[in-house]
N, C-alpha and C positions, 0 to 999 in steps of 0.2 A: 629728805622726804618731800618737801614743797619744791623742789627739782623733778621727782619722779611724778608727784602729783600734776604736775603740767603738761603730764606726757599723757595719762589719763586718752581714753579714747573708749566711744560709744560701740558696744555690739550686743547681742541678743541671747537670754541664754533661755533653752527650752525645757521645761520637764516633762516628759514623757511617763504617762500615768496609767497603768495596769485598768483594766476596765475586768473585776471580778464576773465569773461565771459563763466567758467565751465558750462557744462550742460552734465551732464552722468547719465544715467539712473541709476546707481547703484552707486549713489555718497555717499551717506549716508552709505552704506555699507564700499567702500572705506575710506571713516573716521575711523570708526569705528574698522576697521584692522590696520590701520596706528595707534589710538590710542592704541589698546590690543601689537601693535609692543612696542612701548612706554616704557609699563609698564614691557616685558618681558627685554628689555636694561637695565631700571631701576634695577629690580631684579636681571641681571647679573652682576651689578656694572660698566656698561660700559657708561650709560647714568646716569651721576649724578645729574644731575638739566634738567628738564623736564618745560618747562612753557609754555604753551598757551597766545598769544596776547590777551585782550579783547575788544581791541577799533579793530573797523573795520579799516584796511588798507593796506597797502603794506607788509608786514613784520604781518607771522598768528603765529609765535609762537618760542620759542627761544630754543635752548638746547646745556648742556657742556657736553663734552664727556671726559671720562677717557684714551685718548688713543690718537694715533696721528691722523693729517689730512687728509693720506693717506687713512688709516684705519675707518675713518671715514666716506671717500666720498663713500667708497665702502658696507658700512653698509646703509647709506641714499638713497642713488643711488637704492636702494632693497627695499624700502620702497612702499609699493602699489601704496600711493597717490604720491608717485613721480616719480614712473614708469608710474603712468597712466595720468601725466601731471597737476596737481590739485595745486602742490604745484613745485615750485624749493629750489634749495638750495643755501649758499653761506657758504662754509666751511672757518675758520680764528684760526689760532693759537693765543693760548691766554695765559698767565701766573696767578696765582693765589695762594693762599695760603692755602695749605690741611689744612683740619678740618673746615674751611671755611662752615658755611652753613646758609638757612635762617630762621627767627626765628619762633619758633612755635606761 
């Protein structure tokens, strides 16, 4: 364990937080761009774990970021759906262990 714990490395994890009583005409679009956002972090290796909530609730969906929290609030912050109020965020520095990932 104090082997693995040396290995310890800083990243970002976001919670993506349901904002009750949305009603925007172009909501489903909004989704939709915040998800294609998503997949393009993904691909830049900036968003390493991407996960959608599936139970309905307070908390719509989770994600770890490669990068600090600074850097991340201003990535999220640019996000459609949370420019356009649909979703908030709650940005937390995390520790974890690279290569770490889940399983197929």
């Amino acid at each position: 364990m104090q082997e693995m714990l040396t290995k310890a490395k800083p990243y970002t994890l976001v919670l993506l937080k349901s904002v009750p009583g949305i009603e925007k005409e172009n909501l489903q679009q909004l989704l939709w761009e915040h998800g294609r956002r998503n997949f393009a972090l993904r691909a830049e290796g900036q968003m390493v774990i991407v996960a959608p909530v599936t139970q309905e609730g307070d908390v719509a969906g989770i994600a770890i970021f490669n990068t600090d929290p600074a850097k991340v609030r201003e990535i999220m912050e640019d996000d459609p759906a949370v420019k356009e109020g649909i979703f908030t965020i709650e940005v937390l520095p995390i520790m974890s262990f690279p290569g770490d990932s889940l399983p197929e």
